[in-house]
N, C-alpha and C positions, 0 to 999 in steps of 0.2 A: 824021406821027403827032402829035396833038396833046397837050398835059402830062394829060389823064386819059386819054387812052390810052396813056401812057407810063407811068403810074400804076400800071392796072390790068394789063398787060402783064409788070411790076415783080413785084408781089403775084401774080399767079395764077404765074406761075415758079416765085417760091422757096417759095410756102408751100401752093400746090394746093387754094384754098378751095373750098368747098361754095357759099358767096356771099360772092360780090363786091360791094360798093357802091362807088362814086366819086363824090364829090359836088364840083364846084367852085363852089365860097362866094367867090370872089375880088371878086365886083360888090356882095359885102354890105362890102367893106373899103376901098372907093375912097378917095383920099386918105391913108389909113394912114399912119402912118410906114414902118411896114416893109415894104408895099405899092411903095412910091415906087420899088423897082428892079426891077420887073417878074416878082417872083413871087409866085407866089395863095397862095392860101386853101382848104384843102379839107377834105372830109371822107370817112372811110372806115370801112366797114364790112366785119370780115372774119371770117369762120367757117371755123375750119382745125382739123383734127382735130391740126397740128403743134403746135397752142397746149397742149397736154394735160399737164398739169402744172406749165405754168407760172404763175408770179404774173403781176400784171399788166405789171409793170416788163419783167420778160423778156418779154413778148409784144409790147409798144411796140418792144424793143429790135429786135423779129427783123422787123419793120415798118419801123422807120427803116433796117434794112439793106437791104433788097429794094430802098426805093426811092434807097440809098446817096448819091450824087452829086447828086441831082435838089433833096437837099435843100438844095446850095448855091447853086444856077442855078435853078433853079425854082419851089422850095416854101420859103412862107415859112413857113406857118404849116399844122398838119395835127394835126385832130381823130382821133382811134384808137377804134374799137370794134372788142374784137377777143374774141372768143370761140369753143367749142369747140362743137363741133354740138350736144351735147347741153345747154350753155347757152342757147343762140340761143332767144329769145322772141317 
């Protein structure tokens, strides 16, 4: 399985969205510094009716949990859109 499939695997588990996006941006950061140890770049898009009342702070939080570990081995850097269905535009 590869790291957006391991991504999206992650997120659809703990938070059961309506849509999922996964985007890997890691070819737009070559050379990076923080690129240099072999973890990407990505981007996510996530519509979970779980997000419902939360700020946005807590809705990042409950993102960086799902994908917990991956963020030390994998992910360097990771863009968040996270909204509630009846957000979603």
């Amino acid at each position: 399985m590869n790291r957006v499939e391991r991504i999206r695997a992650a997120l659809q588990a703990a938070l059961d969205p309506v849509l999922l996006e996964v985007e890997d941006d890691s070819h737009r950061h070559a050379g990076h510094e923080g690129a240099r140890d072999g973890r990407g770049h990505f981007n996510v898009r996530v519509v979970s009716a779980a997000f419902k009342g939360k700020l946005p702070l807590a809705r990042h939080r409950m993102v960086y949990a799902a994908v917990g570990t991956m963020m030390e081995t994998d992910i360097h850097a990771l863009s968040i859109d996270a909204q509630t269905p009846p957000e979603q535009g």
